[in-house]
C-alpha positions as a Markdown table, in Angstrom:
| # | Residue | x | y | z |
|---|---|---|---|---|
| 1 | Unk | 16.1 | 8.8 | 23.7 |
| 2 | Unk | 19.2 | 11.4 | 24.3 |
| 3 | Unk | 20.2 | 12.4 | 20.5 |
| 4 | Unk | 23.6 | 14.1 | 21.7 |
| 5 | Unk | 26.4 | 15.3 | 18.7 |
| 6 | Unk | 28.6 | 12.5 | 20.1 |
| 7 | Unk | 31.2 | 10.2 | 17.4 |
| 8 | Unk | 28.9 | 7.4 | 16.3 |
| 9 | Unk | 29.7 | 3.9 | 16.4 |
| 10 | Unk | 28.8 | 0.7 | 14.4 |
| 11 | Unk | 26.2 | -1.6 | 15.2 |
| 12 | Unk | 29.0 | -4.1 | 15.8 |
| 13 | Unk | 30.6 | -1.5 | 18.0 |
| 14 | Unk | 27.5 | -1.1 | 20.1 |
| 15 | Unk | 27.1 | -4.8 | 20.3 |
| 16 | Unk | 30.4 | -5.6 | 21.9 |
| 17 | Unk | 29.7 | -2.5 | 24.8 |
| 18 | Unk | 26.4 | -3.5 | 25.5 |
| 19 | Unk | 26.3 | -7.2 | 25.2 |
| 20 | Unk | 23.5 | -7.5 | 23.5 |
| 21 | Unk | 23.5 | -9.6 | 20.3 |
| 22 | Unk | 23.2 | -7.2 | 16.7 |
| 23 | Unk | 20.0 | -9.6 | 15.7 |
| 24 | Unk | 18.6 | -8.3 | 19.1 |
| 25 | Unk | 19.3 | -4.6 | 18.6 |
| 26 | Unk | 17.8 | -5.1 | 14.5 |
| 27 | Unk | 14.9 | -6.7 | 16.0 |
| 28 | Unk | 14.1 | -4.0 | 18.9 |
| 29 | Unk | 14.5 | -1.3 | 15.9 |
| 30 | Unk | 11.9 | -2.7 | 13.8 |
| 31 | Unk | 9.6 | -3.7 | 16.8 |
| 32 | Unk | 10.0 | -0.6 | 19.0 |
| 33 | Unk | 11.4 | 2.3 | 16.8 |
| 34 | Unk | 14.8 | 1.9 | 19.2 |
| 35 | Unk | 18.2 | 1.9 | 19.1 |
| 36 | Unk | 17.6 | 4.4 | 15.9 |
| 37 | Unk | 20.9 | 4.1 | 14.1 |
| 38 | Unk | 21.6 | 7.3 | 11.6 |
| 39 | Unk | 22.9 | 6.2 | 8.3 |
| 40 | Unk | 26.4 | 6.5 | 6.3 |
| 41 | Unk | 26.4 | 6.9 | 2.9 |
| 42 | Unk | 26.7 | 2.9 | 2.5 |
| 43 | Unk | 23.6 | 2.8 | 4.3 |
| 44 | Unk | 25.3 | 1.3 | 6.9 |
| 45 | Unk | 23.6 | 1.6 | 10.8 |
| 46 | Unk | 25.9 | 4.1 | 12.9 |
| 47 | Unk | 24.9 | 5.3 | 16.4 |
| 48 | Unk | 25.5 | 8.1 | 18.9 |
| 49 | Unk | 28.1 | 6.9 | 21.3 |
| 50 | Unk | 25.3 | 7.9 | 24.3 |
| 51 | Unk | 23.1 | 5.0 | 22.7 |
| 52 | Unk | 25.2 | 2.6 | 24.6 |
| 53 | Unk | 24.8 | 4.3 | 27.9 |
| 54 | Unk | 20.9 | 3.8 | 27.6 |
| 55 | Unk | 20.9 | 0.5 | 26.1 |
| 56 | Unk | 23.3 | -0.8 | 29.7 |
| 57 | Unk | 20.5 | 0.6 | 31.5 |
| 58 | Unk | 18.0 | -0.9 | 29.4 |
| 59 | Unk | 19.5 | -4.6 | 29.7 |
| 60 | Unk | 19.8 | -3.8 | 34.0 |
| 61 | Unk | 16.0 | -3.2 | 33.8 |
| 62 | Unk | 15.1 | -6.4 | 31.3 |
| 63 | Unk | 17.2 | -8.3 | 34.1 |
| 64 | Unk | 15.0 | -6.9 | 37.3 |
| 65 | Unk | 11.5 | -8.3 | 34.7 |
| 66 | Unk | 11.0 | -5.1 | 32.8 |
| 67 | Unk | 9.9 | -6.3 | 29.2 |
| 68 | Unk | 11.3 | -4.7 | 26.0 |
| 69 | Unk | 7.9 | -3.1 | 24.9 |
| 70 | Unk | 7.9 | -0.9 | 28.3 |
| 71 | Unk | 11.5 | 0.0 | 28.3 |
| 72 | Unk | 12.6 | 0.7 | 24.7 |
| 73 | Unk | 11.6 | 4.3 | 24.0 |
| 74 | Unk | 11.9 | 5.8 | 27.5 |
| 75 | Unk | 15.5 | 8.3 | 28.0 |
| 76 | Unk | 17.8 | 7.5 | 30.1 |
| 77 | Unk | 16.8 | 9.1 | 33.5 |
| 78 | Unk | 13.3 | 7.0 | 33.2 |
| 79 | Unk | 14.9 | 4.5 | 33.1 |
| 80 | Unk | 17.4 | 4.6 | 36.0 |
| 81 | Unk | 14.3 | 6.2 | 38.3 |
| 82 | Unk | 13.0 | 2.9 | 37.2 |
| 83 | Unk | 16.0 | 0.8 | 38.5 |
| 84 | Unk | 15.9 | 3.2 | 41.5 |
| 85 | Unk | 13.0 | 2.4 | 42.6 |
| 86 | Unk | 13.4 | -1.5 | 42.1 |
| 87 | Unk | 16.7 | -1.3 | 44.4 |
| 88 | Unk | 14.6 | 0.7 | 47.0 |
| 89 | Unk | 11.8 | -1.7 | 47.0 |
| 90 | Unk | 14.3 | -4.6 | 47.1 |
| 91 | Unk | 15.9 | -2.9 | 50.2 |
| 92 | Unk | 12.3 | -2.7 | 51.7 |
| 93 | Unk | 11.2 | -6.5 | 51.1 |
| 94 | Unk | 11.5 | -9.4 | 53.8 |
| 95 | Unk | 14.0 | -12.0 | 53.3 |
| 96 | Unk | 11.7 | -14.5 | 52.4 |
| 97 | Unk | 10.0 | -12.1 | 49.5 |
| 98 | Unk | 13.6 | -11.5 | 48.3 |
| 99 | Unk | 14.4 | -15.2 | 47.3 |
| 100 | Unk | 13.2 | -15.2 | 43.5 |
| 101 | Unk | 15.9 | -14.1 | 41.2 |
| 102 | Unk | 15.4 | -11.6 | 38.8 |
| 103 | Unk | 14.5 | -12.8 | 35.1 |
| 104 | Unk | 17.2 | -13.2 | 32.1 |
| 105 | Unk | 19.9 | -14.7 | 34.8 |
| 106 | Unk | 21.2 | -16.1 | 31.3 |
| 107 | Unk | 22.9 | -13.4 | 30.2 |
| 108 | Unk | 25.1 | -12.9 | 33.7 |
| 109 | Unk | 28.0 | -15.5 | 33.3 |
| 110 | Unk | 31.7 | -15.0 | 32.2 |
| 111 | Unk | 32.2 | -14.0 | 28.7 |
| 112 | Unk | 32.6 | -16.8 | 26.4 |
| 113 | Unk | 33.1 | -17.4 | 22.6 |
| 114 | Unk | 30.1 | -17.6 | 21.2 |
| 115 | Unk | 31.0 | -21.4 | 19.0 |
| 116 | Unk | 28.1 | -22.9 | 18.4 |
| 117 | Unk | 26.5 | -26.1 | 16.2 |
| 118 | Unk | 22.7 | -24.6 | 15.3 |
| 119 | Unk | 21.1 | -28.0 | 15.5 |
| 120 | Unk | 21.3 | -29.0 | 19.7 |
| 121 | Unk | 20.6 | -25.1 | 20.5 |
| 122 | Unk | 17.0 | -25.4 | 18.6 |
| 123 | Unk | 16.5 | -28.6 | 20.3 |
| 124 | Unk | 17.4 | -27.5 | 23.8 |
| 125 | Unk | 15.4 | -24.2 | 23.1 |
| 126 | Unk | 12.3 | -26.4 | 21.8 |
| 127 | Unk | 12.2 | -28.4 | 25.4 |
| 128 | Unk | 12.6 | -25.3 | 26.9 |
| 129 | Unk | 9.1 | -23.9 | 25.3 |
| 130 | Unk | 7.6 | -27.3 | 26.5 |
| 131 | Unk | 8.7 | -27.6 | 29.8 |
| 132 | Unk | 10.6 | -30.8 | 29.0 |
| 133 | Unk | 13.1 | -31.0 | 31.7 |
| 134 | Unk | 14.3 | -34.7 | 30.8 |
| 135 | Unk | 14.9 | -33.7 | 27.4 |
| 136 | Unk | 17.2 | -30.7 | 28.6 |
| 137 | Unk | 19.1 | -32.9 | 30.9 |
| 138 | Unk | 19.4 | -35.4 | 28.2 |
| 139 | Unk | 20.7 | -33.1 | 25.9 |
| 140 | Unk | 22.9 | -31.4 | 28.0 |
| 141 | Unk | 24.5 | -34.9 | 29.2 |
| 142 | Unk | 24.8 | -36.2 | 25.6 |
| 143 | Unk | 26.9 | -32.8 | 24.6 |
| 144 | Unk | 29.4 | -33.0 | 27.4 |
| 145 | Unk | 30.1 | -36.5 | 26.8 |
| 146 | Unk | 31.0 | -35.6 | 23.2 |
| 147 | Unk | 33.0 | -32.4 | 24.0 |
| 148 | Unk | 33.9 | -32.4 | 27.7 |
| 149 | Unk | 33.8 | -29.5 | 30.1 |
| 150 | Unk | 35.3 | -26.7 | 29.0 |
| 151 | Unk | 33.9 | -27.0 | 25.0 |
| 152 | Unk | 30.0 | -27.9 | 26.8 |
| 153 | Unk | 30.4 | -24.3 | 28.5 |
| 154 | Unk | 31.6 | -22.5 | 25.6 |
| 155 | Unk | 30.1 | -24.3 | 22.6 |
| 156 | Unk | 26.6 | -25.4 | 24.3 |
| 157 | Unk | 25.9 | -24.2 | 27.3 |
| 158 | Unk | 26.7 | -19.9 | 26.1 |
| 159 | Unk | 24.9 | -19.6 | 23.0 |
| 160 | Unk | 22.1 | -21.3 | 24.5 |
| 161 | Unk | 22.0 | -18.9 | 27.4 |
| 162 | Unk | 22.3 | -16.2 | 24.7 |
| 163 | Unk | 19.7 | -17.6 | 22.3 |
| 164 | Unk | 17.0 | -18.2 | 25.9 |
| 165 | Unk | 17.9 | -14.3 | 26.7 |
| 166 | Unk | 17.2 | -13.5 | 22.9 |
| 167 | Unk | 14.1 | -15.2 | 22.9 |
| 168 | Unk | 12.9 | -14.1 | 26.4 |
| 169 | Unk | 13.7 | -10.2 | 24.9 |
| 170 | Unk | 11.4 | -10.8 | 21.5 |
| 171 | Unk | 8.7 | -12.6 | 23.7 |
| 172 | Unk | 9.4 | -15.9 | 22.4 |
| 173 | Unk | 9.2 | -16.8 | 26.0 |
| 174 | Unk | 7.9 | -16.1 | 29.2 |
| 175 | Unk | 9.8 | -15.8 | 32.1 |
| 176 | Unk | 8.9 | -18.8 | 33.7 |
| 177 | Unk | 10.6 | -20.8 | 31.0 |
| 178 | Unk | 13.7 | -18.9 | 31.4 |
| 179 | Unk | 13.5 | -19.4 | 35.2 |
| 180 | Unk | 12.9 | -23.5 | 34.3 |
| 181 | Unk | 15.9 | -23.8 | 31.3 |
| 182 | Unk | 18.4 | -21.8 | 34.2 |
| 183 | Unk | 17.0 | -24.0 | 37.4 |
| 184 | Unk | 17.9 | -27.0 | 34.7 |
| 185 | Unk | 21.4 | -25.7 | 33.8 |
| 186 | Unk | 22.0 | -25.4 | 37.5 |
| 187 | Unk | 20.9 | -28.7 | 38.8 |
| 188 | Unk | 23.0 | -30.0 | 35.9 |
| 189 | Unk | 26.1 | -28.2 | 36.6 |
| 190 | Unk | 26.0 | -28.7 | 40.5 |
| 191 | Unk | 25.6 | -32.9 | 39.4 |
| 192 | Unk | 28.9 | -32.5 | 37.4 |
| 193 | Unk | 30.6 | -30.5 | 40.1 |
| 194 | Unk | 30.1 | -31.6 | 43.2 |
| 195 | Unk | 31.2 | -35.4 | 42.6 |
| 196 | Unk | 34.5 | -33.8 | 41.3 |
| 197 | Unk | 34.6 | -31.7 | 44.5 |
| 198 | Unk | 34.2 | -34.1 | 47.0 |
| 199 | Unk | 37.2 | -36.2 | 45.3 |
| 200 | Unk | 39.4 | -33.6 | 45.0 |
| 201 | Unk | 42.3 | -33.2 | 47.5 |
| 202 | Unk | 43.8 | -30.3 | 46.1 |
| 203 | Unk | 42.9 | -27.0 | 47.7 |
| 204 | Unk | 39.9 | -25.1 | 48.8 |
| 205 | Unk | 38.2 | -22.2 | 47.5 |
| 206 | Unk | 35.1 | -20.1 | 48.4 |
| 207 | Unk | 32.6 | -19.5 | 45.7 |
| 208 | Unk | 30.2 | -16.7 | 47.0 |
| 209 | Unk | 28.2 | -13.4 | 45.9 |
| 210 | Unk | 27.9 | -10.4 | 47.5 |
| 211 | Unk | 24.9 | -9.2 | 49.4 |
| 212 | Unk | 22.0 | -8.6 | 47.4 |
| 213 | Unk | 23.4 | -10.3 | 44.5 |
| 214 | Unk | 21.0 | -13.1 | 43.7 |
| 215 | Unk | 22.6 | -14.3 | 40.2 |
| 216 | Unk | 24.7 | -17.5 | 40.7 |
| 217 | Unk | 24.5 | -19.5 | 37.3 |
| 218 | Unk | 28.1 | -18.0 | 36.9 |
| 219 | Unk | 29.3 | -19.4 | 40.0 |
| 220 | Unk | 27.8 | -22.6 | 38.9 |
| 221 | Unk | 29.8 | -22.3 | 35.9 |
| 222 | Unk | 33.0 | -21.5 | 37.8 |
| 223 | Unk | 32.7 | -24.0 | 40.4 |
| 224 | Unk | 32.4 | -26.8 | 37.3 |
| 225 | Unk | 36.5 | -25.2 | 36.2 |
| 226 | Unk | 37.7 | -25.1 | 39.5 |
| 227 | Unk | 36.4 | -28.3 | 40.4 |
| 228 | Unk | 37.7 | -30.2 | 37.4 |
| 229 | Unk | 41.1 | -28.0 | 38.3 |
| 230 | Unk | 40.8 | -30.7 | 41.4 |
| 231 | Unk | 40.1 | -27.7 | 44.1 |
| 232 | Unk | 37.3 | -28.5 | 47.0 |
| 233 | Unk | 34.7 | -25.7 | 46.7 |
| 234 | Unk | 33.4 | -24.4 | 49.4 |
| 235 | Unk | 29.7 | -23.1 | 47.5 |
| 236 | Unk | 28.1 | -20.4 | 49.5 |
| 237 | Unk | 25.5 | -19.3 | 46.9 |
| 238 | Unk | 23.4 | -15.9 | 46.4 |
| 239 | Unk | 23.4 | -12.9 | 48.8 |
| 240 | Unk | 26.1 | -14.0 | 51.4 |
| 241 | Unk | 27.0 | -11.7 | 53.9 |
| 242 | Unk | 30.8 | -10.5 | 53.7 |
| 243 | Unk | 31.4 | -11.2 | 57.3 |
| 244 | Unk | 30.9 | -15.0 | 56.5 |
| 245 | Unk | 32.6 | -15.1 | 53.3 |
| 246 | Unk | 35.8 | -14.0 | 55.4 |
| 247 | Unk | 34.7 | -16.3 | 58.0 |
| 248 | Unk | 34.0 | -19.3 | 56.3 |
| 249 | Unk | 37.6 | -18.5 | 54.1 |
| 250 | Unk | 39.6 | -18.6 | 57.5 |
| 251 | Unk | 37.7 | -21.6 | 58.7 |
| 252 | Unk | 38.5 | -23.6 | 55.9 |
| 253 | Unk | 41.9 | -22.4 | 55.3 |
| 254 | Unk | 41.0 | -21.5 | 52.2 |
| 255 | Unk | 43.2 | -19.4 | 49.8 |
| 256 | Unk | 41.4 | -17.8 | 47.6 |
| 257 | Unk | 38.0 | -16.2 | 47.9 |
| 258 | Unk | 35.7 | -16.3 | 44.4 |
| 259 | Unk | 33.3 | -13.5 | 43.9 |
| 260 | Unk | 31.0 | -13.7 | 40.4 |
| 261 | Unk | 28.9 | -9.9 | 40.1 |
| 262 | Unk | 26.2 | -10.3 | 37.4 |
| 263 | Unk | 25.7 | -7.1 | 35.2 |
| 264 | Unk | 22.2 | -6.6 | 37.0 |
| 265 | Unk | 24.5 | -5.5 | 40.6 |
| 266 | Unk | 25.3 | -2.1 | 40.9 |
| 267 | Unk | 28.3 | -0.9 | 40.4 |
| 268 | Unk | 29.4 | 1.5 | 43.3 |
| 269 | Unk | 27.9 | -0.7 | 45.7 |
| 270 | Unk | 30.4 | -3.8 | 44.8 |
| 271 | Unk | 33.2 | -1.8 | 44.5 |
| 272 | Unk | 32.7 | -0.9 | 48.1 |
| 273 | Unk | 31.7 | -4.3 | 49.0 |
| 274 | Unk | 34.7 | -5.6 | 47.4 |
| 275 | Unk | 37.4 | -2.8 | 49.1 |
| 276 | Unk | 35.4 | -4.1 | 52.9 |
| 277 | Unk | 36.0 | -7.8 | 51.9 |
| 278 | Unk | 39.2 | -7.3 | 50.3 |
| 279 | Unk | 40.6 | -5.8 | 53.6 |
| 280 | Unk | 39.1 | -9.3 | 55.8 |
| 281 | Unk | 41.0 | -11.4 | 53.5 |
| 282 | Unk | 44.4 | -9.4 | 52.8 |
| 283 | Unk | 44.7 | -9.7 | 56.2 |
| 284 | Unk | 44.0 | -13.2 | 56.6 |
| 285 | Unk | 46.3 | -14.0 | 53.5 |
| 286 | Unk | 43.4 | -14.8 | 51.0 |
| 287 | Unk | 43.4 | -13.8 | 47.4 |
| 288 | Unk | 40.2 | -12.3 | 46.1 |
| 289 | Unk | 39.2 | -13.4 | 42.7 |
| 290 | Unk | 36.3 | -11.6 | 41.1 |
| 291 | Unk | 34.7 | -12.3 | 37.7 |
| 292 | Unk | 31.4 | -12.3 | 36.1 |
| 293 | Unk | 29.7 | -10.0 | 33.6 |
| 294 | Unk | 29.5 | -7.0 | 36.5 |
| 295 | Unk | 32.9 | -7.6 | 37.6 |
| 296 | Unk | 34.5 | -4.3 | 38.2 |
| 297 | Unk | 37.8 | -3.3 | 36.3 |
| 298 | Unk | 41.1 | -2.6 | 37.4 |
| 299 | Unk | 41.1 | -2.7 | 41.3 |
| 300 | Unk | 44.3 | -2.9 | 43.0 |
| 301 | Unk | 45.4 | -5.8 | 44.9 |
| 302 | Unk | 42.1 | -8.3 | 43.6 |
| 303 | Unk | 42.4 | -10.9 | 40.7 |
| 304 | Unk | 39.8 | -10.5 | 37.8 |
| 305 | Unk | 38.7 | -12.7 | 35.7 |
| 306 | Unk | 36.0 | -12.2 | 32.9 |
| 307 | Unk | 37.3 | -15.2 | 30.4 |
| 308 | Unk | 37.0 | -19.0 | 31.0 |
| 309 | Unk | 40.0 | -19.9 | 29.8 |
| 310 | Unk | 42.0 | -17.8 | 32.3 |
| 311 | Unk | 39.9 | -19.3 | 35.5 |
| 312 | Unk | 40.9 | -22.8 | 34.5 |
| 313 | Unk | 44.8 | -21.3 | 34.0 |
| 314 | Unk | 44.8 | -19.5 | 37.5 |
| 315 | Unk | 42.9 | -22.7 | 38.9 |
| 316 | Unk | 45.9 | -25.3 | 37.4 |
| 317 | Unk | 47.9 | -22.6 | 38.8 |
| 318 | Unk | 46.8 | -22.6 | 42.1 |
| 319 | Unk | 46.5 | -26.5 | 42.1 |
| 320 | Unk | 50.1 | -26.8 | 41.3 |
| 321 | Unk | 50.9 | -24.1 | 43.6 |
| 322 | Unk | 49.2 | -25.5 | 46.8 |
| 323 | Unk | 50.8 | -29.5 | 45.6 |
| 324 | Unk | 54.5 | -27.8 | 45.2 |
């Protein structure tokens, strides 16, 4: 891996720009020899600030299927050829060989505190490893009947996405069980939401992703907020073109268009896909929301959102606004 003369940064530091837990990055030290901190004095772990660059590309590729063993190790431009070649195979598939989503959807949601009771996160993580879907839908019913919504999402539902990524990266678990525990979480979330939706009579929104985005457990999560927020959602799901996204937001005289990106998408291509759809719905008078792990920063004239607190303060927002 690239050992530059760069400033160096904690392992806390690296944690926070990567996303990836410090038990994680400990744990791929001592199984694979990488990230390979230098030490202070203390003999605390610091790293070169070019450690966090590889380590984005190595969580894209554990996203697309690649396991740790494989990736950890290789420098930077193996990598990327690596997720260069996946995005031109993906190009090259059929429609019906592109339906599968990639593996570790679990880390691609809205950032969330990380509050969690140990106790239910073993247990879900235990029916998980046996395939025990009733047991996952019991538990997850049982928790937001004790805390409600917004405390399931944030003090359930995250640290057991993080703990299923964590496991899936030290080969607790195979891929299949992620793909089970996410279709669970899913089916779950679209029972909470869509009875809320159907009730409401406040406003509607379009929930969508972008073309070739295939990641949609954060829309889940979003449309569960909005819905509660008593907004109709219109839910188009993965890999929607942006011609119907703007047609299906002037149909339903919706206003406001929501976007999640998972940190799998690629970046340039989203920011352009955002700028064509942006100019659609300017035009038609539709705000453009856009949140999610992948989200861009800082682009002019669209709404981003990357906490779960602030989508259920724009949603009140845009409730009252659409009732006054």
């Amino acid at each position: 891996m690239e050992q530059d003369n760069q400033p160096t940064l904690s392992i806390g530091a690296v944690s926070r720009a990567t996303g990836i837990p410090v038990e994680t990055l400990r744990t791929w030290e001592r199984r694979y020899g990488y990230p390979q901190p230098e030490r202070t004095d203390g003999r605390h772990r610091v790293y070169q600030a070019s450690t966090v660059d590889v380590l984005n590309l190595v969580v894209k590729a554990l996203s697309i299927g690649h396991r740790p063993s494989r990736i950890l190790g290789q420098d930077k431009d193996a990598i990327q050829l690596l997720l260069d070649t996946h995005e031109q195979e993906q190009l090259a598939e059929t429609p019906a060989a592109a339906i599968a989503p990639p593996p570790v959807e679990s880390r691609d949601i809205f950032y969330l505190p990380a509050e969690a009771t140990q106790e239910p996160i073993l247990t879900w993580l235990g029916a998980t490893a046996d395939m025990d879907g009733k047991a996952l839908e019991a538990g997850f019913r049982s928790a937001w009947s004790q805390l409600g919504a917004l405390q399931f999402l944030t003090r359930r539902l995250h640290p057991f996405l993080m703990a299923l990524g964590n496991a899936w990266a030290r080969g607790d678990i195979s891929v299949s069980h992620e793909h089970f525990a996410s279709e669970r979480i899913r089916d779950f979330l679209t029972s909470m939401w869509r009875p809320l939706s159907d009730r409401a009579r406040g406003p509607s929104i379009v929930l969508a992703c972008l073309p070739e985005e295939r990641h949609v457990l954060g829309l889940h999560i979003v449309a569960t907020l909005t819905a509660l927020g008593g907004c109709q959602i219109i839910f188009l799901g993965a890999n929607v073109p942006l011609e119907d996204i703007s047609a299906t937001a002037t149909q339903c005289g919706a206003p406001a268009v929501l976007i999640s990106v998972s940190r799998a998408a690629n970046t340039e291509r989203v920011v352009n896909q955002l700028r064509e759809l942006q100019r659609d719905l300017t035009a038609a008078a539709v705000e453009l929301v856009v949140g999610g792990i992948g989200a861009p920063r800082n682009m002019q004239g669209i709404t981003i959102m990357t906490d779960l607190n602030r989508v259920q303060d724009w949603t009140n927002a845009l409730h009252k606004r659409a009732s006054g």
